[in-house]
N, C-alpha and C positions, 0 to 999 in steps of 0.2 A: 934426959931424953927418953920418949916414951921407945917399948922394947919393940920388937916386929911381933912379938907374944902377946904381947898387951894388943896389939893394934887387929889382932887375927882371932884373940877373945870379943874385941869391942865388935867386931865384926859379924864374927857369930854368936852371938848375943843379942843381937841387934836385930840381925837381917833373919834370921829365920823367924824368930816372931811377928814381923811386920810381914814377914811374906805366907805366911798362914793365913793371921786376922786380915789382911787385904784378901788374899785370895778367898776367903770363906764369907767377906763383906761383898766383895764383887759379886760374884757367883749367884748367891741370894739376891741382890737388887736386881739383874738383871734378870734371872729368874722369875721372880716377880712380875718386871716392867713387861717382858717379853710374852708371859703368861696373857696377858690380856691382849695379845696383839693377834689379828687377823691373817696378817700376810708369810704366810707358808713360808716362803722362800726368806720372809728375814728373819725369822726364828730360825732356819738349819741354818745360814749365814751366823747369825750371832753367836750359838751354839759353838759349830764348828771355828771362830775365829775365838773364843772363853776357853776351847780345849785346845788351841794350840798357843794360847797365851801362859795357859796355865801347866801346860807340858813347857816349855820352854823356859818360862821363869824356874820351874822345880827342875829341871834338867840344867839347867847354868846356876843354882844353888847347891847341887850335889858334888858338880867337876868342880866349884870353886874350893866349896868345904876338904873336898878328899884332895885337891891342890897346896893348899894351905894347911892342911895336915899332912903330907906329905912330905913336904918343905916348905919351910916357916917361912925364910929371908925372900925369895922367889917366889912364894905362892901370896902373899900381902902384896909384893911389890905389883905381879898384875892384876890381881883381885880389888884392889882399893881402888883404882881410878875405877873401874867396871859398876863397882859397889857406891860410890861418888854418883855417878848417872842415873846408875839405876832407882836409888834409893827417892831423888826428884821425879822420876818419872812414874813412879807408881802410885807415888803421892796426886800426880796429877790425874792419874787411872782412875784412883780412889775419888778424888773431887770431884771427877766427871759424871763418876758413875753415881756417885750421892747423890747431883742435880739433875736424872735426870725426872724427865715430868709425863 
């Protein structure tokens, strides 16, 4: 049986690396895509919803980190399903944002 130790390394091991290089790949493409656009208001729109994407992702990786450091048994047990979710949906952030055109 894998430990609550093992599952709270695999954890963080994991999830702060993909949540940099996505957030530093986001960032960039959109940056970019946004760069060439005309319309005022969707560029402070896009901006403004990048930094509260990217506060919120780094704000719910820091309480989960110092949770599961904290207490192991307890802080896996509600970090993993959160970590579960999250971890597909960024992936689909990341897809999004690769295509857009």
């Amino acid at each position: 049986m894998i430990s609550f130790e093992i599952i709270r390394d695999i954890i963080l091991i994991s999830g702060w690396p993909v949540l940099i290089i996505s957030s530093i790949f986001v960032s960039v493409k959109i940056f970019y895509h946004y760069k060439s656009g005309e319309n005022v208001t969707s560029k402070r729109l896009v901006f403004v919803m990048l930094i509260g994407l990217l506060v919120s992702m780094y704000g719910l990786a820091t309480v989960a980190t110092i949770f599961m450091l904290s207490n192991v048994i307890f802080g896996v047990l509600v970090v993993l399903p959160v970590f579960i979710v999250w971890l597909p949906s960024i992936a689909v952030v990341v897809w999004v944002t690769y295509n857009l055109k």
